[in-house]
N, C-alpha and C positions, 0 to 999 in steps of 0.2 A: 021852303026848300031854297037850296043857296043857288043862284043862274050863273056860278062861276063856270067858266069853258076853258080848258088847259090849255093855252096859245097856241101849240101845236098842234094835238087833235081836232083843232077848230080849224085848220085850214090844209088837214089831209086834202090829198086828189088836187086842192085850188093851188098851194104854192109848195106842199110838203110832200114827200114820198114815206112809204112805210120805212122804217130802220130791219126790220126783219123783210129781205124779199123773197117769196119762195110759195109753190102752189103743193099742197099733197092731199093724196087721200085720207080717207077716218083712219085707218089703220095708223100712218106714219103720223097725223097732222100731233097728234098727242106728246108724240116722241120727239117728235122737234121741236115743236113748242117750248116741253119743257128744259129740252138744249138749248135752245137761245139763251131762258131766262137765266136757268146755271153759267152757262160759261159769261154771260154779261158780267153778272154777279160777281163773277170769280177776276178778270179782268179787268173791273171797275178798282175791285180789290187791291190789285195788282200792281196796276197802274197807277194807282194812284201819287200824286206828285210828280205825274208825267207829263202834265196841261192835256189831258185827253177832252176832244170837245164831242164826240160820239164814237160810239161803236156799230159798226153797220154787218149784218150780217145777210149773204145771197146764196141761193141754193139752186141745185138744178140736179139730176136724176144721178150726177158722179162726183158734181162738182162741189166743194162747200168753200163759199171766199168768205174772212175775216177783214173788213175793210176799216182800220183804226185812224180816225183823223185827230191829230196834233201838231200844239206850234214846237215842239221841239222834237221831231222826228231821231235826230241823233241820239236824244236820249235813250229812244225803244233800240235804233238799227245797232248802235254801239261800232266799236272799229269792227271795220272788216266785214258786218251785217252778221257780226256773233251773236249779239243780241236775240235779232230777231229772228236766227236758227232757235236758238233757248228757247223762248217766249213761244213758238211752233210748235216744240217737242211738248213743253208743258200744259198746252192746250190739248193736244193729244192725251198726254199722259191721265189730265184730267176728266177727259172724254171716259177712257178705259176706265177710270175708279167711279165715276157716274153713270157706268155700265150704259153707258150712251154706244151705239155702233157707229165706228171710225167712218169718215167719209172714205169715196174711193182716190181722191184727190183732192187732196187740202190745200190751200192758198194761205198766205197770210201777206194784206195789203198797208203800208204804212204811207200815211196820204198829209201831206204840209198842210195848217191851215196858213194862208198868207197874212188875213189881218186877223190877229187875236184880239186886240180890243173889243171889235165888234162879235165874240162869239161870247153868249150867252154862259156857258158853261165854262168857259177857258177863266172868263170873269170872275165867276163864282167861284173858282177854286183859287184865285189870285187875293179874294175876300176870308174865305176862309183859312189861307198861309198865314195873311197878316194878323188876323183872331187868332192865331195858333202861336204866333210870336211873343202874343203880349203884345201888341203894339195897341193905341188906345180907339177904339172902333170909330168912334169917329175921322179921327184924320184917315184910317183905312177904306171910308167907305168916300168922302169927300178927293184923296186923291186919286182913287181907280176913280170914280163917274167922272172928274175931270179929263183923266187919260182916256175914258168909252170916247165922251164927246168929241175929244179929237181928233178922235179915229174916221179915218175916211168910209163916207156914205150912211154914216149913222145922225139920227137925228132927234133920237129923244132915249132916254136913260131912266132906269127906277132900281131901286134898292131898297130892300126890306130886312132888319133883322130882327130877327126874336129871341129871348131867351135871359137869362140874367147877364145881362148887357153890364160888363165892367166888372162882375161879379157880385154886383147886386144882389140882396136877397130877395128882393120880388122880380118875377118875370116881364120883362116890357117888350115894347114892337120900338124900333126906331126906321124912320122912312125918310130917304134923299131921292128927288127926284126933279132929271134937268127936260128941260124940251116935253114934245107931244110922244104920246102913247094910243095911239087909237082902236084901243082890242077887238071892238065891232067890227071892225073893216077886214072883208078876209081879203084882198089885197094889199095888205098892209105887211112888211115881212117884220114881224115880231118876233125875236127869239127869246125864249124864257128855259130858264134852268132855277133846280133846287140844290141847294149845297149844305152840308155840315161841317161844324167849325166843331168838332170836339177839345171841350179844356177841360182840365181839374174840376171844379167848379157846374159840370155839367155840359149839355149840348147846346151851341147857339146854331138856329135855321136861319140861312139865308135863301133870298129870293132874289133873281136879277130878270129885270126883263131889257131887252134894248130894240130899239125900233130904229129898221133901216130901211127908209124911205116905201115904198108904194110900188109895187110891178106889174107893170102890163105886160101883155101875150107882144113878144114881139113879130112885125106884121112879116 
């Protein structure tokens, strides 16, 4: 059996919170459930090419808030926060066709991230733009771990891709990695994300983990 632990689910409660927050009974818990993972899905979808670095979803007995963190918030809010009217209705609208029942008051929250370097996910999707370009994987994965590294309070970088790398006809892993990674440590704040590079040629999976330094309880 493999002792791999998903960087995140290894340090729920210690340094992570749930991305779904929300208490219900058996009756609702099924129903919601399968609303988070729908509309994530459909959003993930959506957004995609927006540098979305998570999607948060919080509940409470009237309330349902969509909380979207990205480094380029203007792109979702658009002029005048037209956008993110749209993107509101259509979340709704997709509720109704997923025979989901509307909340009683809907939010939708668009949240900056300040350093994208260091986001796990924002990376991954910066890796798989440039696989999408054509550009040659190499110099794609050697200049983002450059720009992780020198991004402020990060201190160790890894990257992993697979797949027919260049368009190879056999499938390979290629792995760049700068500084320490220490995945045992549950104080250790490790951010990991999965990404796909879809080409002609087939799917390339990429893997980014970036490690940003060690956090204590402050006293």
């Amino acid at each position: 059996m493999s002792k791999i632990v998903h960087p995140y689910a290894h340090r729920l409660i210690i340094l992570r919170d749930w991305k779904s927050r929300w208490f219900a009974d058996a009756k609702k818990y099924g129903n919601y459930l399968k609303s988070d993972v729908l509309i994530r899905e459909f959003l993930e979808k959506k957004l995609r090419g927006m540098y979305i670095s998570s999607i948060e979803i919080e509940r409470n007995q009237k309330t349902t808030r969509f909380i979207i963190k990205t480094s380029r918030p203007g792109l979702i809010i658009g002029r005048s926060g037209e956008g993110a009217t749209k993107l509101k209705e259509e979340i709704l609208k997709k509720m109704d066709k997923l025979k989901i029942a509307r909340p009683e008051d809907f939010k939708l929250e668009i949240v900056e991230v300040t350093n994208p370097e260091a986001d796990a996910a924002i990376v991954a999707y910066m890796i798989a733009e440039g696989l999408e370009k054509r550009m040659p994987y190499r110099r794609v994965i050697k200049q983002i771990i450059e720009k992780v590294m020198s991004a402020h309070g990060v201190e160790g970088a890894r990257i992993v891709l697979g797949g027919r790398l260049g368009g190879a006809e056999i499938a390979r892993t290629e792995e760049l990695k700068r500084g320490s990674i220490p995945l045992q440590t549950f104080r250790a704040d490790i951010d990991f994300k999965r990404e796909r590079a879809v080409m002609s040629y087939g799917t390339i999976g990429i893997k980014v983990w970036i490690y940003r330094g060690k956090i204590f309880t402050k006293k």
